[in-house]
C-alpha positions in Angstrom: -29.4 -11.8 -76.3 -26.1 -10.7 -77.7 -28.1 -7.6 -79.3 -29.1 -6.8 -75.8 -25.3 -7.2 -74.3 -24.3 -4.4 -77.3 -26.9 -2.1 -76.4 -25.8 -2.1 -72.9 -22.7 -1.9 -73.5 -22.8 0.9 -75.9 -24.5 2.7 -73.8 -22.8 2.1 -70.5 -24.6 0.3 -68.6 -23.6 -3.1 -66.4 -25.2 -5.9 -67.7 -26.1 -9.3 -66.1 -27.4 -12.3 -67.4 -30.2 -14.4 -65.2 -30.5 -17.9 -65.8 -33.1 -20.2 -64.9 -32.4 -19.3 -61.3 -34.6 -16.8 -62.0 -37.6 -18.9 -61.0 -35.8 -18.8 -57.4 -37.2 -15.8 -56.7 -40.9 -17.6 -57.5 -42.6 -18.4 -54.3 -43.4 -22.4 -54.0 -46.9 -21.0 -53.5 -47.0 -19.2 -56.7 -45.5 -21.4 -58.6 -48.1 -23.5 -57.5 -50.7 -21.7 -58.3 -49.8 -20.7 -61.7 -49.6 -24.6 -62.3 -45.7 -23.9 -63.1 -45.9 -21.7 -66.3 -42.9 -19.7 -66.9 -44.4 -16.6 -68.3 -46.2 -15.7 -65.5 -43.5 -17.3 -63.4 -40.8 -15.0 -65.0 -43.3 -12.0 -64.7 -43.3 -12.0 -61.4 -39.5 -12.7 -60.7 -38.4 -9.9 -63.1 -39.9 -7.6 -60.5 -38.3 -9.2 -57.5 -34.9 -8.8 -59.6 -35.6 -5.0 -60.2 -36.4 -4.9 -56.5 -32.8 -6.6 -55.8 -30.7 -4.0 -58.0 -32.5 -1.2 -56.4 -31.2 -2.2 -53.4 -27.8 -2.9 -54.2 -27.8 0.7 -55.1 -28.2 1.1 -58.9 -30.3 4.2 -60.0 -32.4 2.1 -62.4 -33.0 -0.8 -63.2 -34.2 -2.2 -67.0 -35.0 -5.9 -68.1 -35.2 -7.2 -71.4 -37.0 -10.2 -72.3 -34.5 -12.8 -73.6 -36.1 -13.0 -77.2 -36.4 -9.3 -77.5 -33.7 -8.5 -80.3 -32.2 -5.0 -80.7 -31.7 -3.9 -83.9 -31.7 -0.2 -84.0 -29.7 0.2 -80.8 -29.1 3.9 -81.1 -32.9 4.1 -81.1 -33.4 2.7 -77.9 -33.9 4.7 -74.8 -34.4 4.1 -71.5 -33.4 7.7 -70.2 -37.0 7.3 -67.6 -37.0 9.3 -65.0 -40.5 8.6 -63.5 -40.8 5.9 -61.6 -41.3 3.2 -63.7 -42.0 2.3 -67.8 -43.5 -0.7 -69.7 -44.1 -0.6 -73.3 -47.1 0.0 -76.1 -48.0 -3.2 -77.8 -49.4 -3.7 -80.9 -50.6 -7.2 -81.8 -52.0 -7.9 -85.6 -54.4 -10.7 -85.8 -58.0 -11.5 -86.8 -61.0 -11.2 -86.3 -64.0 -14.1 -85.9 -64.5 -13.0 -89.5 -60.9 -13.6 -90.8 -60.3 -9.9 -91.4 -56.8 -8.0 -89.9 -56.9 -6.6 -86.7 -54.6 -4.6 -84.6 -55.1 -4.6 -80.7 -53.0 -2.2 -78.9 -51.6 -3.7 -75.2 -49.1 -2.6 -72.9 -46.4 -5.6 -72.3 -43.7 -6.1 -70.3 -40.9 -6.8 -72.7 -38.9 -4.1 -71.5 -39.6 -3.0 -67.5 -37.4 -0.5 -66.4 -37.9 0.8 -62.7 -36.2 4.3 -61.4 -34.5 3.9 -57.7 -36.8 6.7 -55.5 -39.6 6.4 -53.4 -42.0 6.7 -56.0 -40.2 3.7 -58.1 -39.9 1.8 -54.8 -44.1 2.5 -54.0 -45.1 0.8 -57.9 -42.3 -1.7 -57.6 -44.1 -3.1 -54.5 -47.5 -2.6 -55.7 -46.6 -4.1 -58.5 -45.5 -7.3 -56.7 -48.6 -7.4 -53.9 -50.8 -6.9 -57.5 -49.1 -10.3 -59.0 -49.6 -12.2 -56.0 -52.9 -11.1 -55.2 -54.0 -11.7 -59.0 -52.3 -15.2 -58.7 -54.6 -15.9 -55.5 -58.0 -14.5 -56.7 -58.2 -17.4 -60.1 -58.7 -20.6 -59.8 -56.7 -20.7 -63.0 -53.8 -18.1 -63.9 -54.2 -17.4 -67.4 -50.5 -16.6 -69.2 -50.5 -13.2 -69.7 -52.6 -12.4 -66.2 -50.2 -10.2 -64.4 -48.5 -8.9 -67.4 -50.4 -7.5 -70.6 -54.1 -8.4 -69.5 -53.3 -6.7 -66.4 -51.1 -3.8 -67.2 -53.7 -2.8 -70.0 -56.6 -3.1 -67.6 -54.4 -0.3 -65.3 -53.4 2.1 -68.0 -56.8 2.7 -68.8 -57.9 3.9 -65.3 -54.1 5.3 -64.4 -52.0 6.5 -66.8 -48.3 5.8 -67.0 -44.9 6.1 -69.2 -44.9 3.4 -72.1 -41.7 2.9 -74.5 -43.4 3.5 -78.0 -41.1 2.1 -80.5 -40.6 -1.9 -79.3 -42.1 -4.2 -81.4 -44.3 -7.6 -80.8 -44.2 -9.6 -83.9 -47.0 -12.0 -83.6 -47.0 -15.1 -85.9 -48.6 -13.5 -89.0 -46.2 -10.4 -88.9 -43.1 -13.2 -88.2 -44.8 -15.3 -91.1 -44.8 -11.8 -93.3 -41.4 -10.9 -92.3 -39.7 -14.7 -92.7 -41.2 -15.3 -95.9 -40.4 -11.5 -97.9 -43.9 -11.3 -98.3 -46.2 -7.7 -97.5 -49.6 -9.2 -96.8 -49.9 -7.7 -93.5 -47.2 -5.2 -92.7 -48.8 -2.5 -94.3 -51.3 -2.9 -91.2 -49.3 -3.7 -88.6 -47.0 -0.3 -89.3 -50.1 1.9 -90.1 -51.0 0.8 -86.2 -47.2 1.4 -84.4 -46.7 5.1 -83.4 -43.2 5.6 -84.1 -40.4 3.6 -86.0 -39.2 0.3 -84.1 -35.6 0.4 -82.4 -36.3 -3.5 -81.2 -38.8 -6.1 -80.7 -40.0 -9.3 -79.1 -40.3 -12.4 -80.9 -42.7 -14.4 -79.3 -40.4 -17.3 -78.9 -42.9 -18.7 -75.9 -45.3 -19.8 -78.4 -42.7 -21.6 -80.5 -44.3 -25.0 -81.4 -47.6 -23.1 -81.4 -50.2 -22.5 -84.6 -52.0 -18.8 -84.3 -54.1 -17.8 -87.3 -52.8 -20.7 -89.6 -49.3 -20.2 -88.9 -46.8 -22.2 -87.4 -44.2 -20.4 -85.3 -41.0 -22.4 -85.3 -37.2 -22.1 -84.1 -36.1 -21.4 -87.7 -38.9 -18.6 -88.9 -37.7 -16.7 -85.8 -34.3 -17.1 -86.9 -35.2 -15.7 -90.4 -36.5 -12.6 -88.9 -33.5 -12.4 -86.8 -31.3 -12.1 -89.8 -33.3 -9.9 -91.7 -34.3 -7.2 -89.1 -30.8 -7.6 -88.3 -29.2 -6.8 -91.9 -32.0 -4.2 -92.6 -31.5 -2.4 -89.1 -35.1 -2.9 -88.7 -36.2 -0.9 -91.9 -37.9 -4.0 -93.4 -40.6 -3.8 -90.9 -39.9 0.5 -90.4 -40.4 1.1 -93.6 -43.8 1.0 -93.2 -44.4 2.7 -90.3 -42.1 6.0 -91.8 -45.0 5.7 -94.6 -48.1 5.7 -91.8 -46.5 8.4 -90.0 -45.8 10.5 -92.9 -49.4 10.2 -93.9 -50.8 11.3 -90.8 
């Protein structure tokens, strides 16, 4: 989080920290519903914030995940000007037969909504579209009103993504921890444009994905080296995919 209060910062804008007290904004009935899980929880709320700071009069409004780290901040733009943005995803894994594969997503590790009355119209559908999500499953999978949802959209209505954050699932965090290049080559041939920042995943911590074990101190690894490389261990492959193309 300290990489996100230097990026705003350094580029001027105010900055405010939500606690838990984000799950205030949750309806009981929602909460509820989603059987108290905080990603869906904090999906929903993140749009009742945006919906606050609009009101209060800012011109746009952008939230960062709290393990999104930053470390190409004169990379990262936010300068949108319609409406609303979310982000391409890319997430490496396998497939049933144990070979690579990259699935591209939109996510909602960055969500920046512009203050107008087209922002205001998605900002709203936005919010009937979680709770009417939440009410039509018996049970709310995690990522429902996020990146299952958002994708779903995109592909009937087209809309602004920010192309260079990152989502390091745990075999590129396993890669990028342990110095190793079993899978990066993939996961940058896949990314469209150098990374300024990216999401760690820390809400599967404790979790095992493709054989590997995400834990507290891998993601700290990564911190430190994306940190002290300015993201060019992981860029330096894209800057060789996008060359090639």
């Amino acid at each position: 989080m300290g990489t996100v209060r230097a990026w705003a910062k350094a580029r001027g804008y105010d900055y405010e920290f939500i606690d838990d007290s984000l799950f205030d904004r949750v309806p009981a009935w929602f909460r509820e519903k989603v059987a108290g899980q905080k990603c869906p929880m904090a999906d929903y709320a993140r749009l009742a914030v945006a919906r606050e700071l609009l009101a209060r009069g800012y011109e746009r409004t952008v939230w960062l995940d709290a393990d999104l780290l930053v470390f190409a901040p004169d990379n990262l733009t936010v300068d949108v000007t319609d409406s609303f943005s979310y982000c391409y995803e890319v997430w490496l894994g396998r497939d049933k037969q144990g070979l690579l594969k990259a699935m591209t997503h939109v996510n909602n590790a960055i969500t920046v909504f512009v203050k107008g009355n087209k922002g205001q119209t998605y900002l709203d559908f936005f919010i009937d579209a979680a709770e009417r999500t939440a009410l039509s499953l018996d049970v709310v999978p995690k990522i429902a009103i996020s990146t299952q949802f958002l994708t779903l959209l995109r592909q009937a209505l087209p809309f602004h993504l920010l192309m260079n954050v990152g989502l390091f699932s745990p075999l590129v965090l396993a890669d990028l921890a342990g110095g190793t290049s079993r899978v990066l080559p993939a996961y940058g041939a896949a990314l469209r444009q150098p990374l300024a920042c990216a999401n760690l995943c820390a809400s599967i911590v404790g979790e095992t994905k493709h054989g590997v074990v995400i834990t507290d101190a891998m993601c700290d690894t990564v911190v430190q080296k994306c940190l002290e490389s300015k993201g060019e261990i992981v860029n330096r492959f894209v800057n060789a995919s996008v060359a090639a193309r």
